[in-house]
VONULUM-866378 format. One record per atom (N, C-alpha, C): residue number from 0; residue in three letters; x, y, z. Coordinates in steps of 0.1 Angstrom, whole numbers, padded with zeros to 4 digits. Layout:
# residues N
{NUM,'ALA',{X,Y,Z}}
...
This chain:
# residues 128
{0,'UNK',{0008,-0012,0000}}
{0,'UNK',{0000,0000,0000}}
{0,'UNK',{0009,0012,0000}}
{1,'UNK',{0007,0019,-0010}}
{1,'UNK',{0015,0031,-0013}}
{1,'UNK',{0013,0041,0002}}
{2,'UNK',{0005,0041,0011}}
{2,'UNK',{0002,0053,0020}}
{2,'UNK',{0010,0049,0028}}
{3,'UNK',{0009,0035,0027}}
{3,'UNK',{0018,0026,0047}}
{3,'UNK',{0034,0028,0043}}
{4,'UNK',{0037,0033,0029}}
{4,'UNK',{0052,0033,0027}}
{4,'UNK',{0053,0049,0027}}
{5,'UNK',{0048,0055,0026}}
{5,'UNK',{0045,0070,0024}}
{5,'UNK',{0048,0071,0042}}
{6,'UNK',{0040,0066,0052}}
{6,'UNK',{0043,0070,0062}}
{6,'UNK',{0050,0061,0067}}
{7,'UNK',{0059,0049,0069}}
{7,'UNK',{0071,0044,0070}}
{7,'UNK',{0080,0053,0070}}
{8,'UNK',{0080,0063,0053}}
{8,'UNK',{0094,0072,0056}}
{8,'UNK',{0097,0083,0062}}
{9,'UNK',{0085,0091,0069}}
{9,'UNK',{0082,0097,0079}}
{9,'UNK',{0085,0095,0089}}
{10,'UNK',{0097,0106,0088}}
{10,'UNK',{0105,0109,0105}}
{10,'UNK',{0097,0117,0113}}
{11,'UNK',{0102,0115,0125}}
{11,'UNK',{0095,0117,0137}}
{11,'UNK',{0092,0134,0137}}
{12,'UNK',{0082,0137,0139}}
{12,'UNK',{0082,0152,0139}}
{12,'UNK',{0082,0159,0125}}
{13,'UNK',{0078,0155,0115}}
{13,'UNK',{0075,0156,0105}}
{13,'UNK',{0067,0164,0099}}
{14,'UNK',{0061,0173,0096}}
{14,'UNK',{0045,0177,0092}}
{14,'UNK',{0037,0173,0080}}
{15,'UNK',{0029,0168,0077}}
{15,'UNK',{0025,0163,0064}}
{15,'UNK',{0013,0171,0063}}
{16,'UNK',{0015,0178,0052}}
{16,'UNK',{-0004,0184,0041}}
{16,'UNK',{-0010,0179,0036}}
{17,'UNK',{-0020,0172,0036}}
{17,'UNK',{-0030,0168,0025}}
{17,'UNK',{-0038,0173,0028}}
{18,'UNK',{-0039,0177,0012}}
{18,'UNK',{-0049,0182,0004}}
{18,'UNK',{-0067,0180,0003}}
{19,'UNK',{-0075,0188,0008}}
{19,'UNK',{-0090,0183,0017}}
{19,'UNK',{-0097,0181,0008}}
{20,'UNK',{-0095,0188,-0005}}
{20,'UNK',{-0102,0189,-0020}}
{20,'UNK',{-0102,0177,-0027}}
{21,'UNK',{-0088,0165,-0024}}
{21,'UNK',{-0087,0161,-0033}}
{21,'UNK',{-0096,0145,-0025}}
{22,'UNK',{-0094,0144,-0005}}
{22,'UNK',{-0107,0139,-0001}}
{22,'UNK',{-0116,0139,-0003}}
{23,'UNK',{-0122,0149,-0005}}
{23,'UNK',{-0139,0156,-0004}}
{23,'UNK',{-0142,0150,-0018}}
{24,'UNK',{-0135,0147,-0025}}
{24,'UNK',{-0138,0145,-0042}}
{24,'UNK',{-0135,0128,-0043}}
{25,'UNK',{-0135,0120,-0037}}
{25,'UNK',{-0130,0107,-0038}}
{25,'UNK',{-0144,0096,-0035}}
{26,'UNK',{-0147,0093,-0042}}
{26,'UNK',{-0159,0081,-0042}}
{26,'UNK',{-0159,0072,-0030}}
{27,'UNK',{-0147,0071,-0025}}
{27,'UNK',{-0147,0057,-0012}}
{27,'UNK',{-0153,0066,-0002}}
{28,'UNK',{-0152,0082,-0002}}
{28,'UNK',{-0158,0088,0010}}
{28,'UNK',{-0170,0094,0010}}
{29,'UNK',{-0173,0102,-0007}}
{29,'UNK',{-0184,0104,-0002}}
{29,'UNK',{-0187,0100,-0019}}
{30,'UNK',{-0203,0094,-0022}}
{30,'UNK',{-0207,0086,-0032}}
{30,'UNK',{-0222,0091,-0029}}
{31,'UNK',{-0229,0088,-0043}}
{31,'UNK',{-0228,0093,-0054}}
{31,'UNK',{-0224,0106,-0058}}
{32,'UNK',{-0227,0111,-0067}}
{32,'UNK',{-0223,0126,-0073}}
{32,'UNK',{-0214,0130,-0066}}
{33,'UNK',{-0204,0121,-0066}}
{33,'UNK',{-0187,0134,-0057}}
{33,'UNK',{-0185,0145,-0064}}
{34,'UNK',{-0184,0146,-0079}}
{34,'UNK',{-0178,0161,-0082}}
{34,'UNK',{-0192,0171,-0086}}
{35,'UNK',{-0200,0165,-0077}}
{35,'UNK',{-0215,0178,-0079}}
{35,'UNK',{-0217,0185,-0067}}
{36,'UNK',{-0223,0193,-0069}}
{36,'UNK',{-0231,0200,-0055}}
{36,'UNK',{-0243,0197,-0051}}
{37,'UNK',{-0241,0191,-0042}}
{37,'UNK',{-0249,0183,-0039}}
{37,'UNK',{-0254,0180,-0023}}
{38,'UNK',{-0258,0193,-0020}}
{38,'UNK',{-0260,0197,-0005}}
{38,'UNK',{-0269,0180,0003}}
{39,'UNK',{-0274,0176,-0005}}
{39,'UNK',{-0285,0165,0001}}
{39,'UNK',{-0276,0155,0010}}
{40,'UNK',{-0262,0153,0001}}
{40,'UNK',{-0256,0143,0010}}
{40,'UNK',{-0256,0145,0023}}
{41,'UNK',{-0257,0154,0026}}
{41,'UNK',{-0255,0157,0043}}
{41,'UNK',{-0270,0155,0052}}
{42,'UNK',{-0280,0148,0047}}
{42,'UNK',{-0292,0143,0053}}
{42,'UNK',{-0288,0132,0051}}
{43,'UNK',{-0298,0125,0062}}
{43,'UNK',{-0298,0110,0058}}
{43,'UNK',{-0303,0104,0048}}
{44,'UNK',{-0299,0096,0046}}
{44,'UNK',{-0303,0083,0034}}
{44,'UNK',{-0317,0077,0038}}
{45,'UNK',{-0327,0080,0026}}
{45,'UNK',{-0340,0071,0032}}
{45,'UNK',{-0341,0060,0025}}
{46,'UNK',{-0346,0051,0030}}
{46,'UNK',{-0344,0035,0029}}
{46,'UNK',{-0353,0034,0012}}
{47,'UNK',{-0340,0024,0011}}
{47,'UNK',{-0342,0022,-0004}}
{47,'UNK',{-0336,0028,-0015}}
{48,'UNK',{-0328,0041,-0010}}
{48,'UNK',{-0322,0048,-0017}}
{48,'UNK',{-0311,0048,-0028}}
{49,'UNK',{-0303,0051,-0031}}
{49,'UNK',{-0292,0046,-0040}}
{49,'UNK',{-0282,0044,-0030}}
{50,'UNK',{-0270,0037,-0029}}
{50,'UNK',{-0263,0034,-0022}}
{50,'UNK',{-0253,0049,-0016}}
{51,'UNK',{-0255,0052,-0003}}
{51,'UNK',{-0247,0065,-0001}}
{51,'UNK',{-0239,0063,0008}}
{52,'UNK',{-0228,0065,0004}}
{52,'UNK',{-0216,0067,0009}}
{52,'UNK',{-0210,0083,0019}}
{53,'UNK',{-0207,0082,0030}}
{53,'UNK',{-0207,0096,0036}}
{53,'UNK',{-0201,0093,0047}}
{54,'UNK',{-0187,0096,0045}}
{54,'UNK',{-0181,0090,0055}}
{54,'UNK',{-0172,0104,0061}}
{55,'UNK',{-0183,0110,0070}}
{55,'UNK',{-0181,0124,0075}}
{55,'UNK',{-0163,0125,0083}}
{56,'UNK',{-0159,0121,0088}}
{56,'UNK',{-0141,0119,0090}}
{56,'UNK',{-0131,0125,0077}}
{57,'UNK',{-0137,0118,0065}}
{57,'UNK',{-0131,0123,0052}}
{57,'UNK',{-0134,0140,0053}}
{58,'UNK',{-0142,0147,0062}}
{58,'UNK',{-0142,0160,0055}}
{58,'UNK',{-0141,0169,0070}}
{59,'UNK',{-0124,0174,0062}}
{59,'UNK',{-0119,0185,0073}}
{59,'UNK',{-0117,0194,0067}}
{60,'UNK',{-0124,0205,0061}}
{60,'UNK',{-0121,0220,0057}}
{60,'UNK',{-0114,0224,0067}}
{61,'UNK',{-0107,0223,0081}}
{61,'UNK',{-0103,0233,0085}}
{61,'UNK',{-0097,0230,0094}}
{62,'UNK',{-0087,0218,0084}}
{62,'UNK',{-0074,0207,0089}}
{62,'UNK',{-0079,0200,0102}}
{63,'UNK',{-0070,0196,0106}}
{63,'UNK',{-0073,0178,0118}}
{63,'UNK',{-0059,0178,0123}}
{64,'UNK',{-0062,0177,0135}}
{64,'UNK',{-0051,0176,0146}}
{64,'UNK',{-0051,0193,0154}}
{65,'UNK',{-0034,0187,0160}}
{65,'UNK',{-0032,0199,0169}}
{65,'UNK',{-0027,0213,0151}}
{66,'UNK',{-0032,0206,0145}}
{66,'UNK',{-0029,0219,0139}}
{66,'UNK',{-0044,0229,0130}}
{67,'UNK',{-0051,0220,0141}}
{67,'UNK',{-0069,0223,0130}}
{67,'UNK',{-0071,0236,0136}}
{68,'UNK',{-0081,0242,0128}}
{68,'UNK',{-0080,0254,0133}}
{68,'UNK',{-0087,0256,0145}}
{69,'UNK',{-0089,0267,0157}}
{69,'UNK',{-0090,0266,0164}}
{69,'UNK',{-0108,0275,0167}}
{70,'UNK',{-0105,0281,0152}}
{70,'UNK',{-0121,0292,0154}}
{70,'UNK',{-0132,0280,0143}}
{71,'UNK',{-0130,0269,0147}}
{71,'UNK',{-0140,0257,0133}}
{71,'UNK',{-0155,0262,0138}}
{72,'UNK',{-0158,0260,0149}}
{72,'UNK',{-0171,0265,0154}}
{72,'UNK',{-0178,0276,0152}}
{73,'UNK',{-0169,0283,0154}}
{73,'UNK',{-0174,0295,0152}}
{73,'UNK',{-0174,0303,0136}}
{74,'UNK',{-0167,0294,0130}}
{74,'UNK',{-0166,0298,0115}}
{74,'UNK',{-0178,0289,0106}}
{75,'UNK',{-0181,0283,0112}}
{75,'UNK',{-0191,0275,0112}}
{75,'UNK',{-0208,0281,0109}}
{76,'UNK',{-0207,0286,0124}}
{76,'UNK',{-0220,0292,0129}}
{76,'UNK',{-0222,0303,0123}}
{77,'UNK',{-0208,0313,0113}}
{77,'UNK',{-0212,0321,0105}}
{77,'UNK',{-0213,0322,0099}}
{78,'UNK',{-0209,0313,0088}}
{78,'UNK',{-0214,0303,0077}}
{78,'UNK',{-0230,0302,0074}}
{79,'UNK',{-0234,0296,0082}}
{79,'UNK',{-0245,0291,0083}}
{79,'UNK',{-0253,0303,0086}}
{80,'UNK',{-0250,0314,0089}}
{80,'UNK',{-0258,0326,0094}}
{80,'UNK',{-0258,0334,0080}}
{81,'UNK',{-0247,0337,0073}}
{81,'UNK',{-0243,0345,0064}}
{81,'UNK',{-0248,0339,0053}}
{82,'UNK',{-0250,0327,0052}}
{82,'UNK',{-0257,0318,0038}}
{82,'UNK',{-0269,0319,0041}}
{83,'UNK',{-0276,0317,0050}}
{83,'UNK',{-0294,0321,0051}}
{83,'UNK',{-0292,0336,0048}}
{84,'UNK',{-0288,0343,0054}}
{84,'UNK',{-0296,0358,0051}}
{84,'UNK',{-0293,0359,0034}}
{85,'UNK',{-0283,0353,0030}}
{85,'UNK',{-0280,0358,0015}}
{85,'UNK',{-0296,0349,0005}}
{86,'UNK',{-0298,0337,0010}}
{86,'UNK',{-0308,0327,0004}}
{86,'UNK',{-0322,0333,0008}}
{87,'UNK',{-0322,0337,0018}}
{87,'UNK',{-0332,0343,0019}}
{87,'UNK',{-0334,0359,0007}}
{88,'UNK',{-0327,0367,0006}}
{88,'UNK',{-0326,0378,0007}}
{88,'UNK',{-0325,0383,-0011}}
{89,'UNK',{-0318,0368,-0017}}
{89,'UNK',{-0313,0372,-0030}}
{89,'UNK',{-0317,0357,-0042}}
{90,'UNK',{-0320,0358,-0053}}
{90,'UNK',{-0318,0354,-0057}}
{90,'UNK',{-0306,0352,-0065}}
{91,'UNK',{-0297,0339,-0071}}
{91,'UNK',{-0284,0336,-0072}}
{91,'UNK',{-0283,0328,-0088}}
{92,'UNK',{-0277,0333,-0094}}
{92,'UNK',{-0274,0327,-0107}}
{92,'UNK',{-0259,0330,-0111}}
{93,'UNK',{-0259,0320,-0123}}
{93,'UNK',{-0243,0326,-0130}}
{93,'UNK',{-0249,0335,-0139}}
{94,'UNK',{-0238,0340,-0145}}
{94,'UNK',{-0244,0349,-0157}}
{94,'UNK',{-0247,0339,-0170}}
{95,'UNK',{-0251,0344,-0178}}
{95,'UNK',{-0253,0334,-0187}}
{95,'UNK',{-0244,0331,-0198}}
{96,'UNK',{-0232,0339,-0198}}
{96,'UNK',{-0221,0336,-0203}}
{96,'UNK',{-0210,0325,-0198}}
{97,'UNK',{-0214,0324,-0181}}
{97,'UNK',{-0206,0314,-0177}}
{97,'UNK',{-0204,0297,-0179}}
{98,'UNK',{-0193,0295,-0181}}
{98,'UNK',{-0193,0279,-0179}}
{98,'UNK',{-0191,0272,-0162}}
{99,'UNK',{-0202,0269,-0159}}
{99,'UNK',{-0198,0263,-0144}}
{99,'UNK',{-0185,0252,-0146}}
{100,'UNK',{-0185,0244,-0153}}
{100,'UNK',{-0171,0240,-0157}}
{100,'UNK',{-0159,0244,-0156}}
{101,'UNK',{-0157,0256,-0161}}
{101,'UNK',{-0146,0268,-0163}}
{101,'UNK',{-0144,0267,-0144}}
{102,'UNK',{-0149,0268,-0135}}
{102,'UNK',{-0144,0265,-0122}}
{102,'UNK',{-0135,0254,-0116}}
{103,'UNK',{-0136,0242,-0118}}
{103,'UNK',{-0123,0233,-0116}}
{103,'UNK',{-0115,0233,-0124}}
{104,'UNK',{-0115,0239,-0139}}
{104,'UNK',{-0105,0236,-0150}}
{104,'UNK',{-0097,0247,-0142}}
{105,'UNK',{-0099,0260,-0139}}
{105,'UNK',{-0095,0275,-0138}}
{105,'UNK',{-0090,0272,-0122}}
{106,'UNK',{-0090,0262,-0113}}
{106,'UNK',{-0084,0265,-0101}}
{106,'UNK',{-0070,0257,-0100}}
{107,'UNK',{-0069,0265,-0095}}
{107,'UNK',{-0048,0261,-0091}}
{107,'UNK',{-0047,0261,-0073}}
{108,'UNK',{-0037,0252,-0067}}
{108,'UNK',{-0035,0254,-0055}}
{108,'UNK',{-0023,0256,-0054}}
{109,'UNK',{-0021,0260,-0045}}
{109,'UNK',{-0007,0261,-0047}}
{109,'UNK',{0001,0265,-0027}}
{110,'UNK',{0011,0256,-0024}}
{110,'UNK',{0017,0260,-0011}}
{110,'UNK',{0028,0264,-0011}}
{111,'UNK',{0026,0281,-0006}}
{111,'UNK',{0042,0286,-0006}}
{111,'UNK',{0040,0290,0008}}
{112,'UNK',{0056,0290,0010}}
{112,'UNK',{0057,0302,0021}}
{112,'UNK',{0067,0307,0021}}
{113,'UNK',{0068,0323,0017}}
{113,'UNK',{0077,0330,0013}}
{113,'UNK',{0081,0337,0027}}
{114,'UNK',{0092,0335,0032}}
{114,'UNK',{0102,0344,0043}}
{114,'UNK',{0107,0355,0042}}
{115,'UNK',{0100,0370,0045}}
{115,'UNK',{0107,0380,0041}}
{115,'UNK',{0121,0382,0053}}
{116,'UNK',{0128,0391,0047}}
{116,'UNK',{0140,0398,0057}}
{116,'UNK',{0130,0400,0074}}
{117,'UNK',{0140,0394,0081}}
{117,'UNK',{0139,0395,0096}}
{117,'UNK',{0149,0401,0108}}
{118,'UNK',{0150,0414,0103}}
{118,'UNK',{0159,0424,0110}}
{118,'UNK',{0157,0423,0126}}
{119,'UNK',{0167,0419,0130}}
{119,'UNK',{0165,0422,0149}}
{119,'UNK',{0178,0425,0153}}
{120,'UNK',{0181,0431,0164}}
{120,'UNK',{0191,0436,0170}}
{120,'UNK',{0192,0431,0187}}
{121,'UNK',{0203,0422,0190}}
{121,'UNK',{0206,0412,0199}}
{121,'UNK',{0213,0421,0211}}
{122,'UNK',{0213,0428,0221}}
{122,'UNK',{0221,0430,0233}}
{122,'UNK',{0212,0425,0245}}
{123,'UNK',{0227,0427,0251}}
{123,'UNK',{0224,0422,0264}}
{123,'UNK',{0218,0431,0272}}
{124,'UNK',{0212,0425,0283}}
{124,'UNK',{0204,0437,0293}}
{124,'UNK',{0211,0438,0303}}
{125,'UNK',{0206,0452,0306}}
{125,'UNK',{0213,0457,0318}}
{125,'UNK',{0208,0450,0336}}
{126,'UNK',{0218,0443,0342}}
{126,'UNK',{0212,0442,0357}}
{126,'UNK',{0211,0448,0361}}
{127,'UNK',{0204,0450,0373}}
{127,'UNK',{0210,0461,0378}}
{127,'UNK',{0222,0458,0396}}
């Protein structure tokens, strides 16, 4: 298994990124329509349904561990505040020029982290 050799060569204290998008998009976690919008997954399955897969662990927008973010709840609950008053308030379309398509062709990710100059000046303190 490619992942058990992946983390075999991980040294201790290591950090590893994976990518949540490319979870959230994978059929073993969440099935049917993975690359749709498709708010329903998130109710239950009524009996007899098509086979649904939803294996809520697979989805961490906002990383897992001691490094997850620390405001999830609360970015959460404004989420959910900020999306009702707009649903309520507006009606929502593309233009009609757009290709909803043109959205995952047109996205890039990308992880940098650029270090600027870090000027400090080191003396000793005065005892008294």
């Amino acid at each position: 298994n490619l992942i058990t050799i992946l983390f075999s060569l991980l040294v201790e204290g290591t950090a590893l990124d994976v990518s949540p998008y490319v979870y959230h998009r994978d059929p073993r976690y969440f099935a049917p329509l993975t690359d749709s919008f498709w708010p329903d997954r998130w109710l239950k399955a009524e009996k007899g349904a098509e086979k649904l897969v939803h294996n809520t662990a697979a989805y961490f927008p906002f990383s897992y561990g001691p490094a997850g973010c620390v405001g999830k709840q609360l970015a959460l609950m404004e989420i959910r505040a900020v999306i009702t008053l707009i649903l309520q308030r507006f009606d929502v379309r593309f233009t009609e020029a757009y290709d909803p398509a043109r959205w995952e062709k047109e996205m890039n990710d990308y992880f940098v982290l650029l270090l600027g100059e870090l000027p400090t000046v080191i003396t000793p303190r005065k005892t008294s």
